[in-house]
C-alpha positions as CSV (number, residue, x, y, z in Angstrom):
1,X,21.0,8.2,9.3
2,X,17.8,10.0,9.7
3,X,14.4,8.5,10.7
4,X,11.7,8.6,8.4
5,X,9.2,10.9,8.3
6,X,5.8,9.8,8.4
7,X,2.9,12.1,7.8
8,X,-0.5,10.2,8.6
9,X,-4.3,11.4,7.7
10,X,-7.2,9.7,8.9
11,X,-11.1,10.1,8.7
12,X,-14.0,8.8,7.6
13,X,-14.9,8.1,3.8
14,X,-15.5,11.4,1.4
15,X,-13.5,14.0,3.5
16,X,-10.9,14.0,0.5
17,X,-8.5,12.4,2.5
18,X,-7.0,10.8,-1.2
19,X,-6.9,13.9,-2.6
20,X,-5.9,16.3,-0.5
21,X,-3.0,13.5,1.2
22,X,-1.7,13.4,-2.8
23,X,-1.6,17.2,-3.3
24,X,0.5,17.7,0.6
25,X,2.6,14.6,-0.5
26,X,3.6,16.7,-3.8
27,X,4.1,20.1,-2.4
28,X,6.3,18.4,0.4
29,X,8.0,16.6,-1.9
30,X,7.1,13.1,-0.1
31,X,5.5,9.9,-1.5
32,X,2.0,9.1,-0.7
33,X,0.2,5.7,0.0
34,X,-3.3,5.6,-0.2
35,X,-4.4,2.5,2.1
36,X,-8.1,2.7,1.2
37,X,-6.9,1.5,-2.1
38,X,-5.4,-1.7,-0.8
39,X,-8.2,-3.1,0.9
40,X,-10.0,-1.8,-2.5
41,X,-8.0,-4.0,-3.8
42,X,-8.5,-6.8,-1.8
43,X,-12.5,-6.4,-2.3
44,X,-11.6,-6.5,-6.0
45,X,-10.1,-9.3,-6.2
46,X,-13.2,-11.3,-4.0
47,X,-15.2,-10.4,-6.8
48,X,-12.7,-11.4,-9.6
49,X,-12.5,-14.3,-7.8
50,X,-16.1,-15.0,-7.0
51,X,-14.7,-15.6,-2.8
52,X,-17.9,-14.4,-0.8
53,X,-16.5,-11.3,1.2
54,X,-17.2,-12.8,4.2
55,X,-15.2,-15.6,3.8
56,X,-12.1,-14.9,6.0
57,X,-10.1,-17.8,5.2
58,X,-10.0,-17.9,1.7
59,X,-9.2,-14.4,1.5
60,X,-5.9,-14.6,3.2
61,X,-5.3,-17.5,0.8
62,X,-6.0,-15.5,-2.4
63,X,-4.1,-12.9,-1.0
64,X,-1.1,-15.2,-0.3
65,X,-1.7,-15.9,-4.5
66,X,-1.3,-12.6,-5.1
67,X,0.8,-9.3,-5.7
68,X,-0.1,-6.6,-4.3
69,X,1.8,-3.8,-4.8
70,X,1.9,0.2,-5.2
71,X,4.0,2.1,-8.3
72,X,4.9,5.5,-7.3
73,X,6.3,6.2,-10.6
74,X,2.9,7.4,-11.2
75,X,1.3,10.4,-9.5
76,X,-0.7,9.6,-7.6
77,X,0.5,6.6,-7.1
78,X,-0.9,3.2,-8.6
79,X,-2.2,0.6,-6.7
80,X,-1.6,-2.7,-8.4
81,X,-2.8,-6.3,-8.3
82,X,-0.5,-8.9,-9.9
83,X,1.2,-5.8,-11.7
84,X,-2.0,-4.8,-13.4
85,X,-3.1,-1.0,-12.5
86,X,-6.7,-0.6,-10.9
87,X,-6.9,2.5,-12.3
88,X,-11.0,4.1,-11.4
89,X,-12.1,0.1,-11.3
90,X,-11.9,-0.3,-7.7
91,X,-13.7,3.0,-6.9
92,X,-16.9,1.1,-8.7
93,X,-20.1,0.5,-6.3
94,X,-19.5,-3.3,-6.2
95,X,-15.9,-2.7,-5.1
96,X,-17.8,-0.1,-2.4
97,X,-20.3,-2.0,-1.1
98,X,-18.7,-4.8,0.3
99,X,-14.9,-3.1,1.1
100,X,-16.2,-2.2,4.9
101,X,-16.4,-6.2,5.2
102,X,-13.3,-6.5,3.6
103,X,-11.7,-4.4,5.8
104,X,-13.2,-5.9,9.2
105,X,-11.1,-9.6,9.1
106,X,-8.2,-9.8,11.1
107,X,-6.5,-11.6,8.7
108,X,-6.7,-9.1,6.0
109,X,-5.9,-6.7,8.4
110,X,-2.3,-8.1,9.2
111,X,-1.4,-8.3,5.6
112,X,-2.1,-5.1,4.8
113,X,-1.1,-3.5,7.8
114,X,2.5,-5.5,7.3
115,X,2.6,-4.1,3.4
116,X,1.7,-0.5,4.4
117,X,5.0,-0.8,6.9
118,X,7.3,-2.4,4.5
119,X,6.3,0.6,2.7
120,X,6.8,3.0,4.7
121,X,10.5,1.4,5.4
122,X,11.8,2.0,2.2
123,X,10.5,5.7,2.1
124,X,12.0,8.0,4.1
125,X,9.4,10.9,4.2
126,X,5.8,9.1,3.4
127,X,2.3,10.8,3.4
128,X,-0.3,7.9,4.6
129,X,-3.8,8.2,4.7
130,X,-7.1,6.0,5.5
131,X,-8.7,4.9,8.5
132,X,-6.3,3.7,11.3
133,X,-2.9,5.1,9.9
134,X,-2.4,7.3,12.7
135,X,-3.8,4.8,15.6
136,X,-2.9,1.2,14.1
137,X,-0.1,1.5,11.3
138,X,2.1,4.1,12.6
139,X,1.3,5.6,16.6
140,X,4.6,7.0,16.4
141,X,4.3,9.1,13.4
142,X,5.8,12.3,13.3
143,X,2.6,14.1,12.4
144,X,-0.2,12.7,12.6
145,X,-4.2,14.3,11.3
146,X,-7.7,13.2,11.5
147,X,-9.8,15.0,8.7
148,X,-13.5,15.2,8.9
149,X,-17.1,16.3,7.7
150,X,-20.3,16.2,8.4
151,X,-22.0,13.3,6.8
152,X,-24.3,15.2,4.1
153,X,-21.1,17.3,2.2
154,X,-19.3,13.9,2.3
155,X,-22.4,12.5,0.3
156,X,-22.6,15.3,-2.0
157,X,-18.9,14.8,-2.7
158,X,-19.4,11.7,-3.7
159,X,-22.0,12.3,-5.5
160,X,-20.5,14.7,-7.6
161,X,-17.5,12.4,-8.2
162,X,-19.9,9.9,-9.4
163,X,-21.6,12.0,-12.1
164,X,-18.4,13.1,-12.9
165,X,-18.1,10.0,-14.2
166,X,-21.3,9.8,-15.8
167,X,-23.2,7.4,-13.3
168,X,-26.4,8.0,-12.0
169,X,-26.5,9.0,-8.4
170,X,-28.8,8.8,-6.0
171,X,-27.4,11.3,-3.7
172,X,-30.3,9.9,-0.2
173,X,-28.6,6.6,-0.5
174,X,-25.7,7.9,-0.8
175,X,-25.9,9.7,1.9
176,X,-27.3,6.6,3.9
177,X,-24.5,4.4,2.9
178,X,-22.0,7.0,4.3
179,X,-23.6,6.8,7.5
180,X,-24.0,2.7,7.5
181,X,-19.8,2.9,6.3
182,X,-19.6,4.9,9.5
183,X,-20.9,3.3,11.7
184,X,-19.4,-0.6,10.3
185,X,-15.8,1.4,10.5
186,X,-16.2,2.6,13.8
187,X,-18.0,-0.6,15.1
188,X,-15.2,-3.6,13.8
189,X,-13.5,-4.6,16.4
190,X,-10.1,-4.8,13.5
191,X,-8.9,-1.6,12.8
192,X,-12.0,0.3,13.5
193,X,-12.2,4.2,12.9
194,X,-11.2,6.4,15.6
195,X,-9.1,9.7,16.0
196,X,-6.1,8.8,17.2
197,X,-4.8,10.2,20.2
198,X,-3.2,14.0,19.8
199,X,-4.1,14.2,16.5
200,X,-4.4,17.2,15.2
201,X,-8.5,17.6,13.6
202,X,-9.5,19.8,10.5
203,X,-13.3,19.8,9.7
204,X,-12.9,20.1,5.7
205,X,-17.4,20.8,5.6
206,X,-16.9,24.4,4.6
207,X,-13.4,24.1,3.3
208,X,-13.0,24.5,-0.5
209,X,-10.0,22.1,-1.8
210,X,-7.0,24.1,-1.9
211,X,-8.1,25.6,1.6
212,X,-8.1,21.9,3.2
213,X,-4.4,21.5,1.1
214,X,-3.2,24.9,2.3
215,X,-4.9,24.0,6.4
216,X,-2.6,20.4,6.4
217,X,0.2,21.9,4.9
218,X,0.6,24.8,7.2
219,X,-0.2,22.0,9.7
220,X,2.8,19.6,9.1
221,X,5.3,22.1,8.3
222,X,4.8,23.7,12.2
223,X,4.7,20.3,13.8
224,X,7.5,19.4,11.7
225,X,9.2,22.6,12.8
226,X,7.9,22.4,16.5
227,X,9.7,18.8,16.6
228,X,13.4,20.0,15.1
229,X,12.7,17.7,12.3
230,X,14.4,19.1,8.7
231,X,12.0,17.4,5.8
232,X,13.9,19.2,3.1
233,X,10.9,20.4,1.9
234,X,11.2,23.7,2.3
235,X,9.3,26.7,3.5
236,X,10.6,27.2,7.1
237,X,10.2,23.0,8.0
């Protein structure tokens, strides 16, 4: 029987880690789980449920109420909250502003980190990306990335993906948000935000899309390669 393949990428927020981790996972030929989106998740359903986001205890209880759960019959695949599909809802600024807190209680922490390994167990080649994938969730991982950019593109990214959407941005505070997300991920004592150790690093900044897609897949098919693993994927890995 062969072990499964786990691809992880971390980073910080707006480095495209969702996008780029769901374009790899479909040239590979892998699945793809998009962790950001569960604790998205979680944030949502504080605010359905009007539970203050700092209140630890009752949102491991709500959680314990509730299914979460990913369909990877779509692409990318769906995160879903007692089967209904987010969809773009949790990428709204009330789901952003307070998912950084979510994110920091232990308790939240094990649930998720729990569900993102059950996943991973019943996929046997799995693209993973978020913040402690690589370091927390899966140390072992056959390859494993940290993706990055300087703070300003990673506002103007999101910017852009906001007016995309027809919102009006205010690209200064987004920028300064990016840099308070930093700095609350790297800070938490839970999870926080750190490169794991012998990652390999690609600074997307100057990169155009398809280059950062092209850069990690290049990437994983040598390591992959380099470690005598056969992905059945293709292209020399």
């Amino acid at each position: 029987m062969n072990l499964p393949i786990i691809v992880t990428i971390d980073g910080p927020a707006g480095t495209g880690k969702s996008s780029a981790a769901s374009e790899l996972a479909m040239r590979l030929g892998f699945d793809m789980l998009d962790t950001g989106a569960m604790y998205r998740a979680v944030a949502l359903l504080s605010i359905e449920s009007a539970i203050d986001p700092a209140d630890e205890a009752a949102l491991a209880v709500a959680m314990d109420r509730s299914q979460l759960s990913v369909d990877f019959s779509s692409r990318p695949p769906a995160i879903q909250l007692n089967g209904r599909n987010l969809h773009e809802r949790i990428r709204d600024a009330d789901v952003t502003q307070i998912v950084s807190l979510i994110a920091s209680h232990h308790e939240v922490r094990v649930r998720l980190v729990q569900a993102q390994r059950e996943v991973a167990a019943q996929h046997e080649r799995l693209v993973t990306e978020g913040r402690d994938q690589g370091s927390v969730v899966f140390p072992d991982a056959t390859v494993r990335i940290w993706l990055d950019a300087r703070a300003e593109v990673r506002a103007h990214r999101r910017s852009e993906e906001l007016r995309l959407r027809g919102e009006q941005v205010d690209e200064a505070r987004v920028l300064a948000e990016i840099i308070a997300r930093d700095a609350s991920d790297r800070g938490r004592s839970e999870g926080p935000l750190r490169k794991p150790v012998g990652a390999d690093s690609i600074d997307t900044s100057n990169l155009s899309f398809a280059a950062v897609v092209d850069d990690l897949e290049r990437l994983v098919r040598r390591r992959l390669h380099e470690a005598n693993v056969g992905c059945g994927c293709g292209g020399g890995a």
